[in-house]
Structures are given as structure tokens and as C-alpha cells.
C-alpha positions as CSV (number, residue, x, y, z in Angstrom):
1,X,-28.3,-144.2,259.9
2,X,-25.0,-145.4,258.5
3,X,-25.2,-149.1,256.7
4,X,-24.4,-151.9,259.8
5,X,-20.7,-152.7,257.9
6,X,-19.5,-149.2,258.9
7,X,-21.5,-148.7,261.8
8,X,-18.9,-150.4,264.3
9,X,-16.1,-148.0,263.4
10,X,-18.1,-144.8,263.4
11,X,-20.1,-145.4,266.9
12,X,-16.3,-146.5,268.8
13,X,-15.5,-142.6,267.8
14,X,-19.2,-141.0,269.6
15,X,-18.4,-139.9,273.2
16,X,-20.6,-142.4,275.2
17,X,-24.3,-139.8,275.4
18,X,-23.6,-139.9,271.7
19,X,-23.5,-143.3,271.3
20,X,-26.3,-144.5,273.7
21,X,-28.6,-142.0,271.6
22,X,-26.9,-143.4,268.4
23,X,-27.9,-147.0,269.7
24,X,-31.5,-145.8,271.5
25,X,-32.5,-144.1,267.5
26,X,-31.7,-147.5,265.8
27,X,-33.6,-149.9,268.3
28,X,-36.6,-147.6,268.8
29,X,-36.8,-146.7,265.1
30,X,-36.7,-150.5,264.3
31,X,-38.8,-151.7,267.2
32,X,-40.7,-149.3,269.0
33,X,-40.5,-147.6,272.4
34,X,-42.0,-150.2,274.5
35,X,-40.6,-153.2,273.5
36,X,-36.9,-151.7,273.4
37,X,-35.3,-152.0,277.3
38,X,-32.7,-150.3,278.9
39,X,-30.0,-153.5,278.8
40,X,-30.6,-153.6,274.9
41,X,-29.6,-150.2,274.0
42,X,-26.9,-150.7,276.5
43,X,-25.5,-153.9,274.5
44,X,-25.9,-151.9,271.2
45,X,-24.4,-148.8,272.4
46,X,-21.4,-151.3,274.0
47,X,-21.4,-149.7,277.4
48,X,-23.5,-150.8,280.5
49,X,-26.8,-150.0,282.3
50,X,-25.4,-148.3,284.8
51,X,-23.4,-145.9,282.3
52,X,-26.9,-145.1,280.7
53,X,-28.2,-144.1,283.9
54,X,-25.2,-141.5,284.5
55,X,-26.6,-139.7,281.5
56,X,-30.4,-140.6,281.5
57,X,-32.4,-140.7,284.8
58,X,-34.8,-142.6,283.5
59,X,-35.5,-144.3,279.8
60,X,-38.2,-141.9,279.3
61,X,-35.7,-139.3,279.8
62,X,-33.3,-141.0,276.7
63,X,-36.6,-141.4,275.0
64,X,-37.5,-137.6,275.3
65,X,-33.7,-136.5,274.2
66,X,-33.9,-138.6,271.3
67,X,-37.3,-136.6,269.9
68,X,-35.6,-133.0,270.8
69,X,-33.1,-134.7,268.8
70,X,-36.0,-135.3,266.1
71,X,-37.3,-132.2,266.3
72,X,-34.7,-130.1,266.2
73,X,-33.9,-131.1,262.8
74,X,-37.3,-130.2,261.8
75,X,-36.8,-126.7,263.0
76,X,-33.9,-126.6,261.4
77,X,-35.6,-126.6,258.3
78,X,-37.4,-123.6,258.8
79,X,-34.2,-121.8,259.5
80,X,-32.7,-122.9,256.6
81,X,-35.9,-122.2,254.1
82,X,-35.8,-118.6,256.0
83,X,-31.9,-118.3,255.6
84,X,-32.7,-119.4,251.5
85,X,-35.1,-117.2,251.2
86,X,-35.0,-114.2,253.1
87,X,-37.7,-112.1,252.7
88,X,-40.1,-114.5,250.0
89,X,-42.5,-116.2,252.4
90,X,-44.2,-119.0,250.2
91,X,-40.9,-119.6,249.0
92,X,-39.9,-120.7,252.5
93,X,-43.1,-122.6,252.9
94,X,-42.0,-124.2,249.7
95,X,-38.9,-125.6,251.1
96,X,-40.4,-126.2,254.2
97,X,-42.5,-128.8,251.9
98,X,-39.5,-129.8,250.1
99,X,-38.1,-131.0,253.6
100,X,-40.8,-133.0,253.9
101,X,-41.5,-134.7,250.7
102,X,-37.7,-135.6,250.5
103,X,-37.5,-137.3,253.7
104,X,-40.4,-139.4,252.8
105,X,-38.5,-142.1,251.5
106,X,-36.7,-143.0,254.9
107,X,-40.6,-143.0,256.5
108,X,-41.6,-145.5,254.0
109,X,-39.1,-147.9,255.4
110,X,-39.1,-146.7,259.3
111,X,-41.9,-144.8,259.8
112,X,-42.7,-141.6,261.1
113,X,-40.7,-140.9,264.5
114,X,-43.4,-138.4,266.1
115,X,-46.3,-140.5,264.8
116,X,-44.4,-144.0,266.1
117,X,-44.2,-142.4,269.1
118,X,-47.3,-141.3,269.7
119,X,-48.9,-144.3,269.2
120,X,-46.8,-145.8,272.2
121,X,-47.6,-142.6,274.4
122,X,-51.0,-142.2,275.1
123,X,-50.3,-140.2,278.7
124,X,-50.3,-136.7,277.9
125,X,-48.0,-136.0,280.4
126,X,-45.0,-138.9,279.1
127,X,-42.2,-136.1,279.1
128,X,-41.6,-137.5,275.3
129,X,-44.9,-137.0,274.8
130,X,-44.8,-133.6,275.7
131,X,-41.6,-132.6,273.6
132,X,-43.7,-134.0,270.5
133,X,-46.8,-131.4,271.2
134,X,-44.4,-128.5,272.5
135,X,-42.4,-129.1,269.1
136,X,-46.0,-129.3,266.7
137,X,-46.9,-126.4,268.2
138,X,-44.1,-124.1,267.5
139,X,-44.0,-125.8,264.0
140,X,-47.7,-124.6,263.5
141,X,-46.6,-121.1,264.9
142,X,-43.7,-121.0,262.2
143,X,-45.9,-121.5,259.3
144,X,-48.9,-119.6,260.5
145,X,-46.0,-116.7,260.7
146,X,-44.8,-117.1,257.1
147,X,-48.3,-117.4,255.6
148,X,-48.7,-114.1,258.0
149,X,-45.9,-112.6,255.9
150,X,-46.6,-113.8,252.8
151,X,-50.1,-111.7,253.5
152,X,-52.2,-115.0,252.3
153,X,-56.2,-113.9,252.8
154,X,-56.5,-116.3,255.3
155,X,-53.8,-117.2,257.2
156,X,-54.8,-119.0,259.4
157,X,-56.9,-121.5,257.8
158,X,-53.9,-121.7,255.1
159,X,-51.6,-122.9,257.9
160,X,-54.3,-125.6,259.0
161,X,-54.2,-127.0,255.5
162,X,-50.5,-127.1,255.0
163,X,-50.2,-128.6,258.2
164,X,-52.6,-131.3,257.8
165,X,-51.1,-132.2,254.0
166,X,-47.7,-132.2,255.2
167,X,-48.8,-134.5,258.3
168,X,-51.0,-136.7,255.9
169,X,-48.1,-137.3,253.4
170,X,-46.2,-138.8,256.2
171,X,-49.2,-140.9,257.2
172,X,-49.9,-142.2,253.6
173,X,-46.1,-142.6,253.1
174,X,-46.0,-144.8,256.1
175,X,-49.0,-146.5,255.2
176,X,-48.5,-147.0,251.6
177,X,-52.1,-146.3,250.6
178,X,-50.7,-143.1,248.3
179,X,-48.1,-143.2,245.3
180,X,-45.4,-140.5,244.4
181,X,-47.0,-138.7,247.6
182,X,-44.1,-136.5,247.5
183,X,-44.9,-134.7,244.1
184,X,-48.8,-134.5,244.9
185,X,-48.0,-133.0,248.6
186,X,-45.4,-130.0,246.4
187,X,-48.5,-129.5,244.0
188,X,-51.4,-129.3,246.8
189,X,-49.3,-127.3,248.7
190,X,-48.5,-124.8,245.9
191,X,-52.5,-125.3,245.1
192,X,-53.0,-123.7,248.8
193,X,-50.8,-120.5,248.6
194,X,-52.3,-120.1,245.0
195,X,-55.6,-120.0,246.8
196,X,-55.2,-117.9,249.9
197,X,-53.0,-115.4,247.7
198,X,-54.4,-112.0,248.1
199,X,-55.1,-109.8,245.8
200,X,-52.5,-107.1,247.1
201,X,-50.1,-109.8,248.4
């Protein structure tokens, strides 16, 4: 998110879905879910209720978009450590980390997204909900498939560690009990593919 000087200019240029989600980021990133309502991203995104509703049936419908939003950009980071690294597996789960540990910074200050959001959402079946589980699970299914590839001895119990360091970082970023967490999470995760290597891999 752009500093709050600039921010008037840039959001006048976002057609209006654009700039509702723009607005619906910011106040649910600053002050949860629940206590965010409909009229107040309305008054941040400088358009009305009513125009919100033309593009969102419901706000759990704009609070769903907003996490595909989310976690589209975390799939993008597999694509781009495959697209880096075609054809070197624990080089990809490498920058997969690297993703992680970089945006650590910004959770420090807002926390993360998918975990915010989960605290607010304790029905299972909260669409938003559901877009957080659909998109852990395919992120679980991408690395299980490049420690597959990297022919790691155990791959799966290599992706259940990566997964629950990278997960934990965020948690200990957000939580502050855990310094320079993003060089400890690049060495435990190298530790981990050092580990499971195979002999023939």
C-alpha cells in the first residue's frame, strides 16, 4: 500500500471494483474483518453502498475476492521460483522461502492476511474461509510436488516441515517472540532439504 500523501491521486485512476478492493485491503488490514462495514469502505473507496453492492452481493463476497487477491500472489511465487529455476527443485523451494522471509517485514506491522482472517472466521463454510483452505491446500500440493522432484527421501514429511516453518515465521513475525526470523526460517529450511536429500538425488 502506497504512503496516504499519494494515495488520493492513485485510487481516483482505479476503475470503481478496483478501488472498493483498494479501500476494503487497507481497512481490513488495519482493522479487521468484523469491525470494518460496508458504508466505511464505501467512504474510503469514495463511491456509495449501493455501488459496492453492484459489484459484491454480499461483504463476504468483497471479503473472499480480496483473499483470491491474497492468494494469488502467493501462487505467483511458485510460478516465478519454477520460471527461475526450471528444472532445480530445492532451488525453487528456496525462493519459495525467499518469498516468504522478505515479505515478513510488512507482517510485522499488519499481520498476516490468511491468519487475521482466520481468526475472524471460525465457520468453515465463510466463503472467505473457504478460499483460505482451498488456497493452503494447493500451496501444500506445490511443494510436496517439488520436494517430489527434487527426489528428497521423504517427501512428504519434508513438505510438512517446510510448511509448518514457513507458517511459523509468519506467526512469530507477527507476534514478535522471534528475531531476524527471516534468516533462521532460509537456514532451517536449507537444514530440511539437506536432510531429506537422497543419496541418488
Amino acid at each position: 500500500m502506497e504512503s496516504s500523501a499519494r494515495r488520493p491521486d492513485r485510487v481516483a485512476k482505479l476503475p470503481p471494483r478496483e478501488r472498493i478492493l483498494d479501500a476494503a485491503e487497507e481497512l481490513f488490514q488495519r482493522e479487521g474483518i468484523r469491525r470494518v462495514g460496508v458504508q466505511a469502505i464505501a467512504d474510503r473507496a469514495e463511491t456509495t453502498k449501493m455501488a459496492i453492492y453492484r459489484h459484491f452481493e454480499t461483504k463476504d463476497a468483497l471479503v473472499a475476492e480480496w483473499l483470491r487477491i491474497v492468494a494469488a500472489d502467493y501462487q505467483a511465487a511458485f510460478d516465478r521460483a519454477e520460471a527461475e529455476h526450471p528444472g532445480r527443485p530445492e532451488e525453487q523451494i528456496l525462493g519459495v522461502a525467499r518469498f516468504i522471509a522478505q515479505g515478513l517485514p510488512s507482517i510485522s506491522h499488519r499481520g498476516c492476511p490468511f491468519i487475521n482472517s482466520l481468526a475472524e472466521l471460525p465457520d468453515r463454510s465463510h466463503p472467505a474461509r473457504q478460499v483460505i483452505e482451498q488456497h493452503k491446500a494447493l500451496q501444500a500440493r506445490r511443494m510436496a510436488g517439488m520436494c517430489t522432484e527434487a527426489r528428497l527421501s521423504d517427501p512428504e514429511q519434508a513438505t510438512a516441515e517446510i510448511t509448518f516453518v514457513l507458517e511459523g515465521a509468519q506467526v512469530s513475525t507477527q507476534n514478535g517472540s522471534i528475531d531476524q526470523v527471516g534468516d533462521r526460517v532460509l537456514r532451517i529450511v536449507e537444514g530440511i532439504l539437506e536432510r531429506h536429500r537422497s543419496p541418488r538425488g
